[in-house]
Structures are given as C-alpha cells and as structure tokens.
C-alpha positions as a printed Julia matrix, in Angstrom:
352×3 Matrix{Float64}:
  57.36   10.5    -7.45
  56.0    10.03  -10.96
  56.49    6.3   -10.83
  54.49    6.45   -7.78
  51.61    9.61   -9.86
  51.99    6.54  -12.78
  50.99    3.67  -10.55
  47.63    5.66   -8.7
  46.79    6.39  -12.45
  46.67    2.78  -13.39
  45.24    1.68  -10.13
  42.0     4.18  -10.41
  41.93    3.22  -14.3
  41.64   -0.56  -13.41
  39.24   -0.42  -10.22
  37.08    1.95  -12.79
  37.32   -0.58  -15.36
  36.83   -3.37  -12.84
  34.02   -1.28  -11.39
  31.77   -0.66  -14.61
  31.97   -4.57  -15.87
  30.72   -5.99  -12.01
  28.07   -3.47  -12.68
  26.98   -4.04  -16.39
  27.42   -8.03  -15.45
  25.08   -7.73  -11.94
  22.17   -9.32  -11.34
  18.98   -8.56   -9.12
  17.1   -10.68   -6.71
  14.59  -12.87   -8.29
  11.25  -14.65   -6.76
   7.91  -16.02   -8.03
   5.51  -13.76   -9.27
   1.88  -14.55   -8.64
   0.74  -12.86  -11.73
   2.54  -15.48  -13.85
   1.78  -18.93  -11.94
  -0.6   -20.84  -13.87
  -2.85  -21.33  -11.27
  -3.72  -17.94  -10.99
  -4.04  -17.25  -14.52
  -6.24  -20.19  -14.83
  -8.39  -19.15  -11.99
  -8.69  -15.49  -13.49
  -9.55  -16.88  -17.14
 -12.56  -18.42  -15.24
 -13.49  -15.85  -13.02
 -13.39  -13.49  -15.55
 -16.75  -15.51  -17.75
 -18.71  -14.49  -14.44
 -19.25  -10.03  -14.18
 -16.61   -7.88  -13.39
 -17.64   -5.04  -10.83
 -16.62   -1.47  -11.6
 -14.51    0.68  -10.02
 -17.47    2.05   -8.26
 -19.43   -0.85   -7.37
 -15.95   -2.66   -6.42
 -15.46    0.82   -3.67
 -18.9     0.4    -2.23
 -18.35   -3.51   -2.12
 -15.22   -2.93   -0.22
 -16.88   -0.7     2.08
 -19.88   -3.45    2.61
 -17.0    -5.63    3.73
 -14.3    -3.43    4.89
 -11.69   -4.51    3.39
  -9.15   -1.9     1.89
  -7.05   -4.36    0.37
  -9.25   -5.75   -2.23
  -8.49   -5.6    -5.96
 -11.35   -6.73   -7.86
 -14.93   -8.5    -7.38
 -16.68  -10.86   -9.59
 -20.21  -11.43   -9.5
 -21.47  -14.68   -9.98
 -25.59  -15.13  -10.49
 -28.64  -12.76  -10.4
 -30.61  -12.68   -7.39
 -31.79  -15.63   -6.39
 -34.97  -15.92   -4.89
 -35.82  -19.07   -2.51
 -38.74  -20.96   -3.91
 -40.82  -21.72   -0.3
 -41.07  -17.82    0.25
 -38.95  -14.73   -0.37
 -36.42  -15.11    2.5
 -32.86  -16.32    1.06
 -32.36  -13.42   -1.58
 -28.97  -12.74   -2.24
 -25.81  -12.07   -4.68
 -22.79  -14.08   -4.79
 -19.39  -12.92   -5.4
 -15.83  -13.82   -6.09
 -12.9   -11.13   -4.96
  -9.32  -10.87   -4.87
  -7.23   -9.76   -1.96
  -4.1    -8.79   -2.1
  -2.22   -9.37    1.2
   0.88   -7.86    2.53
   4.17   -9.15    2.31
   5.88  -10.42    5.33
   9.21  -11.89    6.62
   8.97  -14.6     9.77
  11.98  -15.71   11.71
  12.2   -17.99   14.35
  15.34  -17.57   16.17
  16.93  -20.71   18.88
  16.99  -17.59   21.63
  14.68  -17.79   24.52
  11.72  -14.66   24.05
  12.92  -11.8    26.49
  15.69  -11.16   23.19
  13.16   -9.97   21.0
  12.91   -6.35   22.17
  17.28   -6.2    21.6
  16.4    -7.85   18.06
  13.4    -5.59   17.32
  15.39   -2.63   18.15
  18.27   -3.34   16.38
  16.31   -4.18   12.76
  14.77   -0.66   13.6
  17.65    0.99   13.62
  19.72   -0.76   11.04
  17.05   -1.73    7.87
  15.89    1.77    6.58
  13.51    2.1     4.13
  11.1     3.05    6.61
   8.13    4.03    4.15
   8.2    -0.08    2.85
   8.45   -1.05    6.13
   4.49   -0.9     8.3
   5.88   -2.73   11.4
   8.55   -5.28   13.0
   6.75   -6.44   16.06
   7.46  -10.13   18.11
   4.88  -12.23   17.25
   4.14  -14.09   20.44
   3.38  -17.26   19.07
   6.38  -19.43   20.72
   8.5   -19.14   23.71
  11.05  -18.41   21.21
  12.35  -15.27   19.53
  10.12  -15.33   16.89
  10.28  -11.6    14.92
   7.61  -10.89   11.77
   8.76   -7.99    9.43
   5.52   -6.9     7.6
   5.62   -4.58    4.46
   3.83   -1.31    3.87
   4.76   -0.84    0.13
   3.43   -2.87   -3.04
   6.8    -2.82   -4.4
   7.24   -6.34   -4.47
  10.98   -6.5    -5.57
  12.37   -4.09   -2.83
  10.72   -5.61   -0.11
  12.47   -8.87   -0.94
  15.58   -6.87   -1.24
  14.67   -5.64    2.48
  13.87   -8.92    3.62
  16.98   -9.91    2.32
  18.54   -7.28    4.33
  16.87   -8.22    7.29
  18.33  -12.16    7.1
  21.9   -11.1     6.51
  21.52   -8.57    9.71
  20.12  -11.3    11.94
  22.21  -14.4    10.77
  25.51  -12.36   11.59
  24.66  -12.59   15.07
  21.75  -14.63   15.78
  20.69  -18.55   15.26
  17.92  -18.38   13.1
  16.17  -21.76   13.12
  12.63  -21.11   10.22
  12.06  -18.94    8.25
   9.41  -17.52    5.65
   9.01  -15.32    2.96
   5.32  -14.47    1.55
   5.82  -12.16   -1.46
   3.35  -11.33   -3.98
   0.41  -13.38   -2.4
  -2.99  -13.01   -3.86
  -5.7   -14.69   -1.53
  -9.27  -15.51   -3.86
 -12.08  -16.15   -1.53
 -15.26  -17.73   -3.62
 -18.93  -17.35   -3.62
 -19.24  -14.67   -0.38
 -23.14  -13.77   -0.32
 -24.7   -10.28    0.37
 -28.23  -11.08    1.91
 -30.04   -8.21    1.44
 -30.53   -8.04    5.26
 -28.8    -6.27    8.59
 -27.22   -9.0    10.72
 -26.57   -5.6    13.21
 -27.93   -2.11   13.81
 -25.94   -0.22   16.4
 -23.92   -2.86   17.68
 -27.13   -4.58   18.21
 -28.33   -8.06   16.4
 -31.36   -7.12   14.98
 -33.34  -10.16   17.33
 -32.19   -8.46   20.47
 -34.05   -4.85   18.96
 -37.08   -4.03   21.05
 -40.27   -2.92   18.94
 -39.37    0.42   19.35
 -36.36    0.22   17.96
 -37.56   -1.42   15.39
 -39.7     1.04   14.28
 -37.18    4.19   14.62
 -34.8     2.14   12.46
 -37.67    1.75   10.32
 -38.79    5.03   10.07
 -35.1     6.2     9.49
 -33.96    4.21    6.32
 -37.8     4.93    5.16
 -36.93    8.78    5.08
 -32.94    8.08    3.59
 -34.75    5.74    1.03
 -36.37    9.16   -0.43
 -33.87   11.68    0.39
 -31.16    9.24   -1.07
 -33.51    8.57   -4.21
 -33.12    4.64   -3.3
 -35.03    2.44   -5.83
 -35.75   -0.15   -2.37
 -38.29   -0.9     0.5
 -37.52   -2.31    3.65
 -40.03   -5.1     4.77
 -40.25   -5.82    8.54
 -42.23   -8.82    7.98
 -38.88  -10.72    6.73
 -36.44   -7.82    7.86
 -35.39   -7.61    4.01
 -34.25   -4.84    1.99
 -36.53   -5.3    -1.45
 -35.34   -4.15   -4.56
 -36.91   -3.15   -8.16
 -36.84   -5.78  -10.57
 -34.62   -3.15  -12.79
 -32.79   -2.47  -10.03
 -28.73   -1.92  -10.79
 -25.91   -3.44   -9.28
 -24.55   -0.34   -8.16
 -27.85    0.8    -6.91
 -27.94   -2.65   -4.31
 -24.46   -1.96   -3.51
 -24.38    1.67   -3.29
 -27.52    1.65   -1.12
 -25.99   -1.28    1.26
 -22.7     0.61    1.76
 -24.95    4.23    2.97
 -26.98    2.29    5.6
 -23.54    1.35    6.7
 -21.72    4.83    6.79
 -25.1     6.11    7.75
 -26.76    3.96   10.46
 -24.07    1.82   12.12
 -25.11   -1.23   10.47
 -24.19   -4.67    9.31
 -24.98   -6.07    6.12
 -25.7    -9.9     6.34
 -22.79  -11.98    4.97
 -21.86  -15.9     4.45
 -18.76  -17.09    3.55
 -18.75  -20.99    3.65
 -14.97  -21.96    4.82
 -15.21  -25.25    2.62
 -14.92  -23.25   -0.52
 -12.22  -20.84    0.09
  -9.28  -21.06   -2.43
  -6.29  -19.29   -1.35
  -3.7   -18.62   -4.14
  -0.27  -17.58   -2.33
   3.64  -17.5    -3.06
   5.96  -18.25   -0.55
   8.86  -16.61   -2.16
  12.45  -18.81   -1.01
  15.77  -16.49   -0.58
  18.66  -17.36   -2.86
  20.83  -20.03   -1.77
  23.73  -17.03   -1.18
  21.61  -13.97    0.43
  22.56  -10.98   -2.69
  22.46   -8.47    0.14
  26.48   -7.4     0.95
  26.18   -4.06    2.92
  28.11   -1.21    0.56
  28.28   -3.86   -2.54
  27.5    -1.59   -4.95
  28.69   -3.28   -8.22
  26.92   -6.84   -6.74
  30.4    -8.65   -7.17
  29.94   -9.72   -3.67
  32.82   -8.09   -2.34
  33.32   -5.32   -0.17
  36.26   -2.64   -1.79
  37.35    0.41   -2.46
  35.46   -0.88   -6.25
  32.25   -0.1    -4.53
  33.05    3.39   -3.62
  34.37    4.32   -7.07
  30.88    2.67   -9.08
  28.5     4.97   -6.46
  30.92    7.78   -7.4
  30.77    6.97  -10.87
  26.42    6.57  -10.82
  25.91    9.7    -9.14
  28.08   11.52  -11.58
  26.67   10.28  -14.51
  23.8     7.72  -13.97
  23.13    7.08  -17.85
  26.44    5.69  -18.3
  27.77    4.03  -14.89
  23.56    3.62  -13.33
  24.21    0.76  -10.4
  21.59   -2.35  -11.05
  18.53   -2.11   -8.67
  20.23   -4.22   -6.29
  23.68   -2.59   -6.58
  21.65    0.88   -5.56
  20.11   -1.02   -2.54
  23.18   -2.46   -1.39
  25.17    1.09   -1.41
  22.14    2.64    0.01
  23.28    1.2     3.6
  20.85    3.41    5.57
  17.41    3.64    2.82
  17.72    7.43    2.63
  18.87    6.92   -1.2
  21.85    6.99   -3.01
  24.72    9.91   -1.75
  28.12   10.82   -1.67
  28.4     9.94    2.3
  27.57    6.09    1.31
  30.64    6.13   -0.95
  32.92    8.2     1.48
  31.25    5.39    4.34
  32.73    2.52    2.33
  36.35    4.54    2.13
  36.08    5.43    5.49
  35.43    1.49    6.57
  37.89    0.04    4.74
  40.56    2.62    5.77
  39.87    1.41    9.72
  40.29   -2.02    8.64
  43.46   -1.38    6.86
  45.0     0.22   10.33
C-alpha cells in the first residue's frame, strides 16, 4: 500500500512537472499581419501627406457611402471646379476598409453534403460571438463551405479557423483552401459630386417637374432649419457651397439629405485605380489545434487535465498560453473544471 501511495506521489509530481515546462515552452499560432507589411506602411506614409478626415467627418462619410466597415478617409484636393462651366465639382478621397476574415474550403464531396458539414461545424466550433455565419457558398457543384468572422480579434479567429480544418480533415477530403486574415482593402480617388444620382428610388432624369420642385422646395426649407451654408441649383441639379465652406459642413449636409430625403449622393469610383492591400494568411504546416491540448505539446494526456487544473487554480503561476486556453476550451464557453474532468473522462474510455 505505501509503495503503491509512493508511486501516485511521484507520478502526479512528474506529470505536474511535465505539465508546467510544455506550458512555459508553448507556442501560439502565428500569421502575417497587415499592419507590418511594407506595402501597407508605404501606402499609409503616402496617404497620410494628403488630409486626414475626423472622426466626425469620417461617420458622415461612411454614412454617404454606407459602409460600416471603414477605418479612415483621406482627402485628396480642394474642390475642383471644371473650367467650360460649373458642372464637374467634386472632392476626391482615399479610405481604408477593413474586411472580415474568412475561411474557404472546397471539399472532393458532391454539394447535397454541405448541410451534414454545415451542421456539424455548428455544433462542434464554439465561439459563437467570433463566428457571423458558416453558410455553403454555391459557387461549385462541390462542397464548398465559407466560415466568415464576426470578431476583430485577428489571432483567435485563426485559432478557430484552425479548429475548423482539423474538424473537417478528420473526416472529409478537403481539396483548396483559404485563409484571409487581417485584410485591409484601400480603394483610391472615390469622388463625391456634389449632386443626387437618386431621390426616392428615383434617378433624378426620370423626376417629373413636379417632383422636381417639391424636392426643391424641401431641401430649400432643411437648408434653413438645418443652418446649411449651401444652395441647390436646378439649372445644373448641383448642391453649391460657400467658398468658406468646411469639410464637415459638405459632408455633414450630404449625409442629412440622405437620412432625411431618401437620396443618393453622386459617386465615381474608376475600377482601373483600385489598390487592394490583402493577406492571405497560410496555416502551419502541422495544424496547432489538438482538441483538449492544453500544454500545446501536441499530445492528448492525462498532462492536459492536470495544466487546466493547475491554471484555474492559480493562473499567475501555471496561466495556459493563448493557444493552450483555446485548445482546452473544447466547446468556446471558456476555460472550466468540466474541460479538465472531459479530458479524464476520455481517456479513461479509451483505456477500457
């Protein structure tokens, strides 16, 4: 009996020991960071010579455009005024868009097994408030499944995607694949024309006259109650400005006429100068996911149990990497004592 009291003792002192170094000797997924490419930063060293928008102007911009997911907006010239007669004024801008990550797998099973593979991601990822949807993509007769990402949390959602590869390539034949993580999209020299390309759903050359003229009449009363430095000008279907005018005066007064009176304000984008700036991130050549691996040693023991004992009783000390938390945390609900007693419970069953 106390040879047998003497052995557990030494056992539980080695799998501790064991336990602590795969922890302090982990590592965590890596993957390029669009913030340090030299591309970008050389694109933002020149961007940022041309004006900045503020916070304001940059809201009321991305309400002119509707676009929620853009980050900042350069402006690049004064108004520029057409020299024949008064018709081409506009500003052009710059702005950065940050796009969502995404995971895209094509898998060598015909398309009616999406739905089973949909479900069973659903059901089996977690980490539902990173996740905004797993949907079939329809693009081949294939299974072809895209995971896109709610959260901004780079790092985790590769860690998720991760996740997602090692449940599918356990049981499916995954034949392309792609990661976008951390991909910034610059789109150059948009112009505001300081006109309405629609009012109610209507292009403004399909408006009868008397339309016209209760548009007209409309904006002419919001230009006063609004305090709006601008006229509008049938004659050339303009909105004209002060010479003093602000930038957050044009913008702020573009983005009211749109909250305000269903309207469109006139934009051109020429395709030939768009400049995307993405990162296709590339997984590891070894996936760092391992259900339950909880000191990232790439094993599945009773080790792993032990280290998420040992973090949730005293985090400072035994704390699990990021990955080594994200591989214990089987079912994204966050670290607990059921994820070590799952990993006991698991090996135990494969034991008998």
């Amino acid at each position: 009996m106390k040879l047998k009291r003497l052995f557990a003792t030494v056992l539980a002192t080695v799998m501790t020991f064991s336990s602590i170094t795969a922890i302090n000797s982990s590592s965590t997924s890596t993957f390029p960071t669009i913030n340090d490419s030299e591309e970008y930063q050389g694109r933002i060293k020149g961007y940022e010579r041309k004006q900045l928008l503020t916070e304001q102007e940059t809201e009321y911009f991305k309400n002119i455009l509707s676009r929620e997911n853009i980050t900042k907006v350069w402006r690049w010239n004064k108004p520029t005024t057409d020299t024949s007669d008064n018709y081409f004024l506009f500003d052009e801008y710059t702005y950065e868009i940050q796009l969502k990550d995404y995971l895209k797998v094509k898998l060598d099973l015909p398309r009616e097994y999406s739905e089973t593979i949909i479900n069973e991601l659903e059901n089996t990822l977690g980490y539902n408030n990173y996740i905004k949807e797993i949907k079939d993509t329809d693009t081949y007769d294939c299974a072809d499944i895209s995971i896109s990402f709610e959260s901004s949390d780079h790092k985790m959602n590769y860690m998720i995607a991760e996740k997602a590869m090692s449940i599918l390539s356990e049981k499916y034949p995954i034949s392309d694949k792609m990661l976008q993580i951390d991909a910034v999209n610059h789109i150059p020299h948009i112009q505001l024309q300081s006109c309405f390309t629609y009012i109610d759903g209507k292009s403004h050359m399909d408006l009868t006259e008397q339309e016209f003229k209760e548009f007209y009449d409309s904006i002419d009363h919001d230009y006063i109650a609004e305090n709006f430095r601008a006229t509008y000008n049938p004659e050339i279907h303009r909105i004209e400005f002060p010479d003093d005018y602000t930038q957050e005066e044009k913008l702020g007064c573009f983005s009211y006429f749109i909250d305000n009176h269903n309207t469109v304000i006139h934009q051109y984008s020429n395709a030939l100068r768009m400049s995307p700036i993405s990162a296709i991130a590339e997984f590891d050549t070894e996936i760092n996911y391992l259900n339950g691996d909880a000191n990232c040693d790439q094993k599945y023991t009773i080790a792993d149990s032990t280290a998420i004992l040992q973090a949730l009783g005293n985090p400072d000390k035994y704390g699990l990497s990021t990955q080594g938390l994200f591989n214990a945390d089987s079912t994204g609900d966050g670290l607990t004592v059921e994820d070590a007693v799952a990993i006991k419970t698991s090996l135990a069953k494969g034991i008998e």
